[in-house]
N, C-alpha and C positions, 0 to 999 in steps of 0.2 A: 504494500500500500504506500502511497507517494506520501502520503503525511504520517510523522514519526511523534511520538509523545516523548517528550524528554523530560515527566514531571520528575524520574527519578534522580537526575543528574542534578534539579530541582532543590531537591529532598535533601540530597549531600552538601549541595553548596549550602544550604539551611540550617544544617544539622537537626533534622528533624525525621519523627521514623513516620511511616504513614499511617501507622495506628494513630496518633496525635494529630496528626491534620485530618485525618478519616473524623477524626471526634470536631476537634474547631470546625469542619464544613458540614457536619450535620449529614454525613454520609454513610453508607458502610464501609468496613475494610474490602468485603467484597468487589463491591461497586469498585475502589478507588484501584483493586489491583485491576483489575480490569481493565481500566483508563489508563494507569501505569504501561499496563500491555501492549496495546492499541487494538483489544480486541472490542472495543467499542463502534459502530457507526456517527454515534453521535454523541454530544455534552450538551447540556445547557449550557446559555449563557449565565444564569445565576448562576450555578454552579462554578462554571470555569471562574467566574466575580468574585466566589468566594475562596475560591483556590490562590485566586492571585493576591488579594486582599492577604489571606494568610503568608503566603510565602513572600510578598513584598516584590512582585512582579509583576509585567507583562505577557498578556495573552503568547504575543511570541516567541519568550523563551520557554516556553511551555510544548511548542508546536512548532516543526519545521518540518520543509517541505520537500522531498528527493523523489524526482523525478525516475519515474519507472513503470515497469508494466501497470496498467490497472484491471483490479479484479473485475470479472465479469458479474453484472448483477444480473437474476434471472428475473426480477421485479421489472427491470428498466425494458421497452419495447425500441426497438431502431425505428 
């Protein structure tokens, strides 16, 4: 997938473990590994609001973009 989640690189620049941001945004751990992953489709923007809020960032360094194949979605019609 061309967009990569860097909240973990995030996390260490913070020194913060994601059980503790998982609790400050009001999320699960669950959830948060998952976004960690980039097994997600999508975020909120609340959510991302309050990720960034905590970690004392922007949406961008959260999110970059490398170019590469993209997944085929069987939802999308040509």
């Amino acid at each position: 997938m061309p967009i990569v989640v860097t909240l973990d690189l995030m996390l260490a620049r913070r020194k913060m473990r994601s059980k503790e941001l998982a609790e400050r945004v009001g999320i699960t751990e669950a959830n948060l590994s998952l976004l960690k992953s980039g097994k997600v489709k999508g975020v909120r923007f609340d959510t991302l609001a309050r990720i960034c809020r905590e970690l004392d960032c922007q949406p961008g360094e959260l999110l970059a973009y490398e170019p590469g194949p993209e997944p085929i979605d069987p939802d999308e019609s040509a």
